[in-house]
Biopython code that builds the backbone (N, CA, C, O; Angstrom):
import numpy as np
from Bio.PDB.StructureBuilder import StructureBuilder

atoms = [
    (1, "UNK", "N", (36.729, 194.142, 287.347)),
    (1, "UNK", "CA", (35.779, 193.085, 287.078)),
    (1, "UNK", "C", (35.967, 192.627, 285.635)),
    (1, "UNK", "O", (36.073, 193.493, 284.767)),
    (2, "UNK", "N", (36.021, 191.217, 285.279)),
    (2, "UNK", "CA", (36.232, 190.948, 284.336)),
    (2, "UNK", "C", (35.264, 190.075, 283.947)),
    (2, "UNK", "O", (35.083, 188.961, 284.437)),
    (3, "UNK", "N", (34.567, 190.638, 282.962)),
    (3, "UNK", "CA", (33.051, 189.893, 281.962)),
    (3, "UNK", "C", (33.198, 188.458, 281.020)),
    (3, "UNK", "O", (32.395, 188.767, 280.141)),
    (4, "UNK", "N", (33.434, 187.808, 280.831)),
    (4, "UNK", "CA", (33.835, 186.748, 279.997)),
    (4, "UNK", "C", (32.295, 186.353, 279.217)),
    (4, "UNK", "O", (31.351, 185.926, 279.882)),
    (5, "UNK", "N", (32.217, 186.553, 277.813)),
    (5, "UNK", "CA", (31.285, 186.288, 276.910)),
    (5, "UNK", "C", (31.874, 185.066, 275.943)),
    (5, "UNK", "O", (32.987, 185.213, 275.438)),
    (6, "UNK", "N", (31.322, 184.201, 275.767)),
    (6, "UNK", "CA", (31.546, 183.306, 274.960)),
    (6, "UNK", "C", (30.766, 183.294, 273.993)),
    (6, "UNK", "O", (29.739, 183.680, 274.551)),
    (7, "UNK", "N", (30.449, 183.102, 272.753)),
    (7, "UNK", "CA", (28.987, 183.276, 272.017)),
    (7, "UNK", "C", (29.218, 181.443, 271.072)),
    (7, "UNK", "O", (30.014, 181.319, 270.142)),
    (8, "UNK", "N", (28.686, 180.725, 271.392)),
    (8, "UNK", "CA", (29.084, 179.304, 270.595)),
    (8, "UNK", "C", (27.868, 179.158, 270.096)),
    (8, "UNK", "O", (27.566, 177.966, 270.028)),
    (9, "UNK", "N", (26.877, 180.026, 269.641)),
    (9, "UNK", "CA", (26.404, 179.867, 268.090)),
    (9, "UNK", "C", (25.071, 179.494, 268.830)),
    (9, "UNK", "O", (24.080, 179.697, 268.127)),
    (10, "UNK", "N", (24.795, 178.965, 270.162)),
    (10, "UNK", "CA", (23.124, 178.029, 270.493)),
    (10, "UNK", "C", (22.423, 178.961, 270.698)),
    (10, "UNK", "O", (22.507, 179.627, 271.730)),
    (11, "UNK", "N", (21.381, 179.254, 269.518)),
    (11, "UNK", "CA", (20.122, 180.133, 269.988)),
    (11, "UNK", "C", (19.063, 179.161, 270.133)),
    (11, "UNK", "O", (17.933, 179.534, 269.818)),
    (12, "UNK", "N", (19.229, 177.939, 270.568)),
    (12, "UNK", "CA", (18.158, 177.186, 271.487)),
    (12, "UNK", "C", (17.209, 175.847, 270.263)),
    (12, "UNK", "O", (16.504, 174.860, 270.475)),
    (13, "UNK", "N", (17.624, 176.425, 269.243)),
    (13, "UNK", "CA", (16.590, 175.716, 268.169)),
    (13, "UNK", "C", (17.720, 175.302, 267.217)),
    (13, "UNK", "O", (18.744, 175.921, 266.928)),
    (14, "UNK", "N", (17.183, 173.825, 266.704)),
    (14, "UNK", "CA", (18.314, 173.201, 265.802)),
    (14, "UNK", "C", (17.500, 173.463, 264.484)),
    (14, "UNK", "O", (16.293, 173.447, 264.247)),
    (15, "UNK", "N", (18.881, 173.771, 263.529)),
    (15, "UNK", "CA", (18.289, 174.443, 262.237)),
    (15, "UNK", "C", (18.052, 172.893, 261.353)),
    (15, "UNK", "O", (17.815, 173.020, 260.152)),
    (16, "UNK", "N", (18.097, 171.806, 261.784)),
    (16, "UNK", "CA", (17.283, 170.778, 261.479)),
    (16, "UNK", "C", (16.017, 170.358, 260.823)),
    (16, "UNK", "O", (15.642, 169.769, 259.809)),
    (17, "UNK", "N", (15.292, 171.233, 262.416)),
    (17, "UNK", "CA", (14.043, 170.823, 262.816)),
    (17, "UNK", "C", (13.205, 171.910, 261.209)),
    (17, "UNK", "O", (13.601, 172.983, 260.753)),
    (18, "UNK", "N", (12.073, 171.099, 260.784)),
    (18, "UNK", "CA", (11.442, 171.609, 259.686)),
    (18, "UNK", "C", (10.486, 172.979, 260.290)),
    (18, "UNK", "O", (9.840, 173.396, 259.328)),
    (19, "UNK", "N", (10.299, 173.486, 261.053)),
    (19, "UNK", "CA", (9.681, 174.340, 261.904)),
    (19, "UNK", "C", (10.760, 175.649, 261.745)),
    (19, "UNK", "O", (10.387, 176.806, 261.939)),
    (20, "UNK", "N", (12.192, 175.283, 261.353)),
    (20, "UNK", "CA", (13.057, 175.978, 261.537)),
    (20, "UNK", "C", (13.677, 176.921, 260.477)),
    (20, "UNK", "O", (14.413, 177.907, 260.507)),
    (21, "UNK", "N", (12.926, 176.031, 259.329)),
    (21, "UNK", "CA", (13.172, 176.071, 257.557)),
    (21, "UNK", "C", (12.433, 177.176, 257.451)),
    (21, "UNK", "O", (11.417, 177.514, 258.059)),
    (22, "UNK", "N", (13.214, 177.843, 256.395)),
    (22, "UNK", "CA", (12.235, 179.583, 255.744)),
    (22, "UNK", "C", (11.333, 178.551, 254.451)),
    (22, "UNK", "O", (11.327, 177.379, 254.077)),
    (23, "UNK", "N", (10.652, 179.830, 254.117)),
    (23, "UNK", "CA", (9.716, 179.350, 253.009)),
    (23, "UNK", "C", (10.233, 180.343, 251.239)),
    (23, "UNK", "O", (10.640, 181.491, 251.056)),
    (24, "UNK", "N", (9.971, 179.312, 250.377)),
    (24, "UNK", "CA", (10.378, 179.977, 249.683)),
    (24, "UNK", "C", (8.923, 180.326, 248.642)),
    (24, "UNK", "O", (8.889, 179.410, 247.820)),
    (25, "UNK", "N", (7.951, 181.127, 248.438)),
    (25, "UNK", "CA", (6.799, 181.264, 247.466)),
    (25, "UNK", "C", (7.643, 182.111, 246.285)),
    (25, "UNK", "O", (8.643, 182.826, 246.231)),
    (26, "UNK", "N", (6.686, 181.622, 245.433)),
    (26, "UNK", "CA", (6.943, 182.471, 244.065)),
    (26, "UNK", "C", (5.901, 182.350, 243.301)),
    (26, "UNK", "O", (5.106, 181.412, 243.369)),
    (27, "UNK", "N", (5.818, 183.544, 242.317)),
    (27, "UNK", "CA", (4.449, 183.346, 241.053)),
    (27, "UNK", "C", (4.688, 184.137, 240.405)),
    (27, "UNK", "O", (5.469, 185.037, 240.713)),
    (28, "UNK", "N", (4.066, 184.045, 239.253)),
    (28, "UNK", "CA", (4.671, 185.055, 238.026)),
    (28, "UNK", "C", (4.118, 184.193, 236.612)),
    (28, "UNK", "O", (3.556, 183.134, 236.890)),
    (29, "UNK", "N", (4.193, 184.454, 235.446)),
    (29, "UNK", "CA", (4.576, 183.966, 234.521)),
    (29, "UNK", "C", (5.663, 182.666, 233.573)),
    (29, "UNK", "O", (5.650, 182.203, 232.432)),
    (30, "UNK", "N", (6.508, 182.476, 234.803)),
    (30, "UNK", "CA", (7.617, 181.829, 234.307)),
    (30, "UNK", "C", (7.479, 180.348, 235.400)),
    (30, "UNK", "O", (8.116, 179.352, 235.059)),
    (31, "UNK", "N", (6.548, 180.290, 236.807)),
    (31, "UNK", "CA", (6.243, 179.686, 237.462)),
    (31, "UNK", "C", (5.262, 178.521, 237.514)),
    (31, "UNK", "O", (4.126, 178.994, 237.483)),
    (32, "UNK", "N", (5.239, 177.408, 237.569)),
    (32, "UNK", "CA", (4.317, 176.912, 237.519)),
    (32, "UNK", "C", (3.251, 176.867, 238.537)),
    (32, "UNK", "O", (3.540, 176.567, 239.695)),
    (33, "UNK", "N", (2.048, 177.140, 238.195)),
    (33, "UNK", "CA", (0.736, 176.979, 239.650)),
    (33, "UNK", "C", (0.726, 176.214, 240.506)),
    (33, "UNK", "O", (1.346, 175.193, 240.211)),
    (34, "UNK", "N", (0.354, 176.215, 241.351)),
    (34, "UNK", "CA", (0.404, 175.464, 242.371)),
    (34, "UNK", "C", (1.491, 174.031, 242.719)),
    (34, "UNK", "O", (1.440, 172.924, 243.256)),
    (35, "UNK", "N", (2.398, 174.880, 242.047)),
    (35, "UNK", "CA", (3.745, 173.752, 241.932)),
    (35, "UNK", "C", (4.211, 173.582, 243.433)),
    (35, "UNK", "O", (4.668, 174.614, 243.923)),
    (36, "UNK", "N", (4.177, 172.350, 244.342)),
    (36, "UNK", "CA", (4.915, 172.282, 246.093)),
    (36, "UNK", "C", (6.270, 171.790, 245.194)),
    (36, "UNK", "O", (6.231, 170.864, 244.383)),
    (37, "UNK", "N", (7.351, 172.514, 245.469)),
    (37, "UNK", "CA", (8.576, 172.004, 245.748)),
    (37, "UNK", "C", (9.089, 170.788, 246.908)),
    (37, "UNK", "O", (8.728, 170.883, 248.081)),
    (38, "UNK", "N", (9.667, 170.039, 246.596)),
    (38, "UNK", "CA", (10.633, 169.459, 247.839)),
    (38, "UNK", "C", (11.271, 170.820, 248.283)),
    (38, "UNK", "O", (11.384, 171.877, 247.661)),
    (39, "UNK", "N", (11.804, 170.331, 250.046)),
    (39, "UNK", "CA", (12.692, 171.454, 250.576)),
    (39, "UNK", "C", (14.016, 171.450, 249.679)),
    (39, "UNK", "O", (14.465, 170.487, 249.057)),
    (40, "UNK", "N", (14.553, 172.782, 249.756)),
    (40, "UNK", "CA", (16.141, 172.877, 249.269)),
    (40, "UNK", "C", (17.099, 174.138, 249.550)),
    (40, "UNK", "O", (16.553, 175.230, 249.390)),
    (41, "UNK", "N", (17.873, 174.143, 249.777)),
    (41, "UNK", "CA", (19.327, 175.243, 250.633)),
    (41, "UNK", "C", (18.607, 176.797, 249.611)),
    (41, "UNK", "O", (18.009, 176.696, 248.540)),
    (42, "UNK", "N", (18.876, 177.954, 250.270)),
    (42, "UNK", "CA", (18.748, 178.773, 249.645)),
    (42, "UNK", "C", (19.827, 178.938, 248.961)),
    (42, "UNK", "O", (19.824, 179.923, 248.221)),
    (43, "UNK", "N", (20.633, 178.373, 248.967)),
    (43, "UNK", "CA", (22.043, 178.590, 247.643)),
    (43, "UNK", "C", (21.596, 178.330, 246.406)),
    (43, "UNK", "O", (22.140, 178.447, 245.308)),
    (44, "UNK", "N", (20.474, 177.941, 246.748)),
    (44, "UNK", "CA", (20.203, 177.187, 244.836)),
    (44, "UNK", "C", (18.730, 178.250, 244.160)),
    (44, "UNK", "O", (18.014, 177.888, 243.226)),
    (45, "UNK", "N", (18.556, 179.803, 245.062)),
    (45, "UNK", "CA", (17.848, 180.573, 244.543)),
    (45, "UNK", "C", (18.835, 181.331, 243.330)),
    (45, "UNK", "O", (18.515, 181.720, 242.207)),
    (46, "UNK", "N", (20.068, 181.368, 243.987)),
    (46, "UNK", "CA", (20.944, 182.436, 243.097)),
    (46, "UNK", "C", (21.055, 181.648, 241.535)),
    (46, "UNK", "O", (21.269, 182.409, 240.591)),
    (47, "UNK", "N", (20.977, 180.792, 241.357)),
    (47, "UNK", "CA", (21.203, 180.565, 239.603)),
    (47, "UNK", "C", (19.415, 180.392, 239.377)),
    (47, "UNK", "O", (19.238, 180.129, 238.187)),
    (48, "UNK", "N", (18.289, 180.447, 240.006)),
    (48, "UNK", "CA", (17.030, 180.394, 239.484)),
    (48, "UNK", "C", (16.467, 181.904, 239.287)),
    (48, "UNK", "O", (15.427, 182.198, 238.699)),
    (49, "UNK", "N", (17.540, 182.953, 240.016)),
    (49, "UNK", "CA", (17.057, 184.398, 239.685)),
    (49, "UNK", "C", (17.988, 185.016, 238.481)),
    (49, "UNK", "O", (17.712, 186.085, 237.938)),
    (50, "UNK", "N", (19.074, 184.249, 238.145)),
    (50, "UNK", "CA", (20.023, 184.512, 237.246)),
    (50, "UNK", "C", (19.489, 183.987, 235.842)),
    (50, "UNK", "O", (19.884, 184.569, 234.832)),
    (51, "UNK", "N", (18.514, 182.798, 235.716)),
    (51, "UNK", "CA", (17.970, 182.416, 234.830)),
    (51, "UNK", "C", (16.876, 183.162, 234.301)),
    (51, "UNK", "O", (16.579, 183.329, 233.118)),
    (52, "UNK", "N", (16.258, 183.633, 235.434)),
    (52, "UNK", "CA", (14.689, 184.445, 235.537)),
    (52, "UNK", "C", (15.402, 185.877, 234.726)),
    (52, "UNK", "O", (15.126, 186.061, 233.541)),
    (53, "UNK", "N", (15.933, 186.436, 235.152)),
    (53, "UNK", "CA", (16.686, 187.678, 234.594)),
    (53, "UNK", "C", (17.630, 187.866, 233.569)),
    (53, "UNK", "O", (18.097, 188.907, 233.105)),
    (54, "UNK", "N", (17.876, 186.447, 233.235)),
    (54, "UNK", "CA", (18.602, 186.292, 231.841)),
    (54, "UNK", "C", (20.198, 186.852, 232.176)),
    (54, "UNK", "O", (20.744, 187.453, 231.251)),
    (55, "UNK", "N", (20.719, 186.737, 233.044)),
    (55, "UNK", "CA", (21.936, 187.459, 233.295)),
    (55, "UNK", "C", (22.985, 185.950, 233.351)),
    (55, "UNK", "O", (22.655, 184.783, 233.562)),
    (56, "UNK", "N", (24.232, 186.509, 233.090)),
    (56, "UNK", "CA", (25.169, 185.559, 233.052)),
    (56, "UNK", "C", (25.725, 185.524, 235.046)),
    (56, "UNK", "O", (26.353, 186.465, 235.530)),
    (57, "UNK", "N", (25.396, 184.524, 235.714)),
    (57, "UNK", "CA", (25.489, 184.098, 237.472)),
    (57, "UNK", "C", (27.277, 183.883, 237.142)),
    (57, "UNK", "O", (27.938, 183.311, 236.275)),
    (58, "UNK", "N", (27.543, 184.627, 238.266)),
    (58, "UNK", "CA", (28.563, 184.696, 239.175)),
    (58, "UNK", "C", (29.220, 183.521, 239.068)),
    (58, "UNK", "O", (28.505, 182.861, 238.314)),
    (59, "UNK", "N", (30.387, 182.699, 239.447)),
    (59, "UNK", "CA", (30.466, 181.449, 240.119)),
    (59, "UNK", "C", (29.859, 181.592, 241.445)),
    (59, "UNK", "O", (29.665, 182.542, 242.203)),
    (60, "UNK", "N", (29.635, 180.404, 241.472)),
    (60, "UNK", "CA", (28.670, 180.000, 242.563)),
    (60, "UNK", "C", (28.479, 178.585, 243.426)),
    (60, "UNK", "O", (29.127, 177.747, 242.799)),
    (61, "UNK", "N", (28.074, 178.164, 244.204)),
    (61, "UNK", "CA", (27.897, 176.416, 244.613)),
    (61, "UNK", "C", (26.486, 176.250, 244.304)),
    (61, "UNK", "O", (26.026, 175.108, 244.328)),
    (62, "UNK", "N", (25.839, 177.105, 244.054)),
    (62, "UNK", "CA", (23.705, 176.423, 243.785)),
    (62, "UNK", "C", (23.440, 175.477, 242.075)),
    (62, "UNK", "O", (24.240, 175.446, 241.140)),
    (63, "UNK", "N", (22.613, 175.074, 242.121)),
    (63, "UNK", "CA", (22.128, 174.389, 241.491)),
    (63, "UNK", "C", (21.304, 174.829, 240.684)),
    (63, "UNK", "O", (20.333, 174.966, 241.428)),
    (64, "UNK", "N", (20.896, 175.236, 239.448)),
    (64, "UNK", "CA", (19.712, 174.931, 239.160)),
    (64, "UNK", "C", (18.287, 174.009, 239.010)),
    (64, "UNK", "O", (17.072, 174.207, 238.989)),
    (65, "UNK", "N", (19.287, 172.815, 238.914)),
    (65, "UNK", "CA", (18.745, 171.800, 238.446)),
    (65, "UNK", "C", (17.790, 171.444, 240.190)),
    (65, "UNK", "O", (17.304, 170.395, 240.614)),
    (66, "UNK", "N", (17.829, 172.278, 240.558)),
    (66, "UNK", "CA", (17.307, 171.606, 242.415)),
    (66, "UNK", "C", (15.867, 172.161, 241.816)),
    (66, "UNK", "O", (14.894, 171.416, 241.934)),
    (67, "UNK", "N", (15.632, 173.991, 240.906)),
    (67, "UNK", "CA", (14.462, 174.374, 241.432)),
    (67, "UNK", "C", (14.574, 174.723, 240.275)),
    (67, "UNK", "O", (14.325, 175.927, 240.209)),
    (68, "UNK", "N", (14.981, 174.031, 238.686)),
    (68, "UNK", "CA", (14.483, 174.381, 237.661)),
    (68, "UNK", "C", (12.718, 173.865, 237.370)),
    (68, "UNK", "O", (11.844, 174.494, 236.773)),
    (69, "UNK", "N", (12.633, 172.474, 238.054)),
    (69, "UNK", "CA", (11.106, 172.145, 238.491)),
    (69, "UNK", "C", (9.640, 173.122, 238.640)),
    (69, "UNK", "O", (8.471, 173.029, 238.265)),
    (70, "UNK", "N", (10.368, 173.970, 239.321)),
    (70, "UNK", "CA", (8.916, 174.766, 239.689)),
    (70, "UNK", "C", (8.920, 176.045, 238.084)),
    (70, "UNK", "O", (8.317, 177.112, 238.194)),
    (71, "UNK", "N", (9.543, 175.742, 236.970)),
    (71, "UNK", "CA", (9.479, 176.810, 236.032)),
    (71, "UNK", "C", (8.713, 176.087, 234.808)),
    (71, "UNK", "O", (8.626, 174.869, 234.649)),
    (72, "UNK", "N", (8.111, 177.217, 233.874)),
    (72, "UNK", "CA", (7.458, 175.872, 233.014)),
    (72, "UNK", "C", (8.518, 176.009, 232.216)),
    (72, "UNK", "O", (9.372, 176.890, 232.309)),
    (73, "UNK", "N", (8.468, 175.066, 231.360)),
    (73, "UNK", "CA", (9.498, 175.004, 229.897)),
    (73, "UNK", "C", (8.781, 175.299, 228.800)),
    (73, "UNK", "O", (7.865, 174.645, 228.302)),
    (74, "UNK", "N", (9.283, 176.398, 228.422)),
    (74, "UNK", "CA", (9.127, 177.302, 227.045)),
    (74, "UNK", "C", (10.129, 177.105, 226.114)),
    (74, "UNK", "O", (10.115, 177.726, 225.051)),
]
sb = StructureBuilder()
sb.init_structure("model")
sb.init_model(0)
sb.init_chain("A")
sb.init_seg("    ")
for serial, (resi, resn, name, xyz) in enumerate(atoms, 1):
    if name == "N":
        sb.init_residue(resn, " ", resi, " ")
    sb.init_atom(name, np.array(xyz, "f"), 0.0, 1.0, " ", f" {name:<3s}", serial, name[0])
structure = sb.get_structure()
């Protein structure tokens, strides 16, 4: 007997749909209150935790400039 599995990626829901989007919260000191972001790729957390931590980021494709917004300027 021979099983044939194909797996082409459809788990039924298009990663489109805004229902589909993760959430990103944050607070702290370095955050602004009740700041709503526009949506944006989680690629662009990795240079806003590299900033937060003062560390020199990897190369990378994120942005800061997407979610330097929600920080205050000191």
């Amino acid at each position: 007997r021979l099983i044939v599995y194909v797996n082409k990626g459809d788990h039924g829901f298009h990663n489109g749909e805004m229902d589909m989007k993760t959430i990103f919260r944050a607070f702290g000191p370095s955050f602004k209150r009740n700041f709503v972001s526009e949506p944006f790729d989680s690629i662009h957390i990795y240079p806003l935790m590299c900033k937060l931590l003062q560390v020199e980021p990897a190369p990378h494709n994120g942005s800061l400039a997407v979610t330097e917004d929600m920080l205050w300027s000191r």
